[in-house]
C-alpha positions as CSV (number, residue, x, y, z in Angstrom):
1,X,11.7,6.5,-6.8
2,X,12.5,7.0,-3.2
3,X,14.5,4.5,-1.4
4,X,14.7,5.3,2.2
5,X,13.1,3.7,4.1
6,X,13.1,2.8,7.9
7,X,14.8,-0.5,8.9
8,X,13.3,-3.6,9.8
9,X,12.0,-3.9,13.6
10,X,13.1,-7.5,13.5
11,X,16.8,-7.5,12.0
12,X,17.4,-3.9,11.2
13,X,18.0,-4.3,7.9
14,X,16.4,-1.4,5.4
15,X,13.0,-2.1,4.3
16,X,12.3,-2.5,0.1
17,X,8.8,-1.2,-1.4
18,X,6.9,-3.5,-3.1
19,X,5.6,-0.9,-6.3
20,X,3.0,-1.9,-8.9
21,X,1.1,0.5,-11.5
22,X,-2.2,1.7,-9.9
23,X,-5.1,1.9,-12.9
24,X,-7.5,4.9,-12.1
25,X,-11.5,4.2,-12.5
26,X,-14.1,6.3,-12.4
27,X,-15.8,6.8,-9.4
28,X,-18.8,4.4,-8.4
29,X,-18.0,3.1,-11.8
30,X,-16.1,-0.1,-12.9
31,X,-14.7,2.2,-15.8
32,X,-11.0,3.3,-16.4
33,X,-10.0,6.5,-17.0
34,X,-6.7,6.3,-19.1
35,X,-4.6,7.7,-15.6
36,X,-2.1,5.2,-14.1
37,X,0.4,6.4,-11.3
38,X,3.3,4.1,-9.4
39,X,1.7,2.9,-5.9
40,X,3.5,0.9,-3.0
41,X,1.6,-2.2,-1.8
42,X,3.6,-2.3,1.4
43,X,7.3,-2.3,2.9
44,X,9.3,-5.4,3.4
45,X,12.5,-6.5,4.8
46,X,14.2,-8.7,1.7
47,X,16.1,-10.5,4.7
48,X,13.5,-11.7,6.9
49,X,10.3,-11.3,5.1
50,X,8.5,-8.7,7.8
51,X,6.0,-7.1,5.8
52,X,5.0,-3.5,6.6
53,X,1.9,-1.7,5.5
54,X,1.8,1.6,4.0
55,X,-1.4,4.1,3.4
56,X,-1.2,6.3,0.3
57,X,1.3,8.6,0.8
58,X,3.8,6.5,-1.1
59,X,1.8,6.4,-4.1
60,X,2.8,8.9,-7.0
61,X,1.1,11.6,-8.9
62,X,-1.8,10.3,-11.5
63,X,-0.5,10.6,-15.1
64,X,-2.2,9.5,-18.8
């Protein structure tokens, strides 16, 4: 997994991802499909706590 990130805008120390395992459901359904993938909730600085949020293009490729 990628590691480079930009730095913090408050101390300018590099910012940390924050992963967790995504679970894929069906759509309109409350049903899983099997298919997991790695996802980033957000960026954070592990020295001052700034949190940054991230959209999707972070997460990884779905897998069974």
């Amino acid at each position: 997994m990628n590691n480079d990130y930009e730095l913090c805008d408050v101390c300018q120390t590099p910012l940390e991802a924050d992963w967790f395992i995504d679970k894929e459901f069906y759509p309109n359904s409350n049903t899983l499909t099997g298919r997991t993938r790695f996802a980033v909730n957000f960026l954070y600085c592990p020295c001052c706590g700034e949190k940054c949020l991230v959209d999707d293009t972070f997460d990884g490729e779905w897998h069974d």
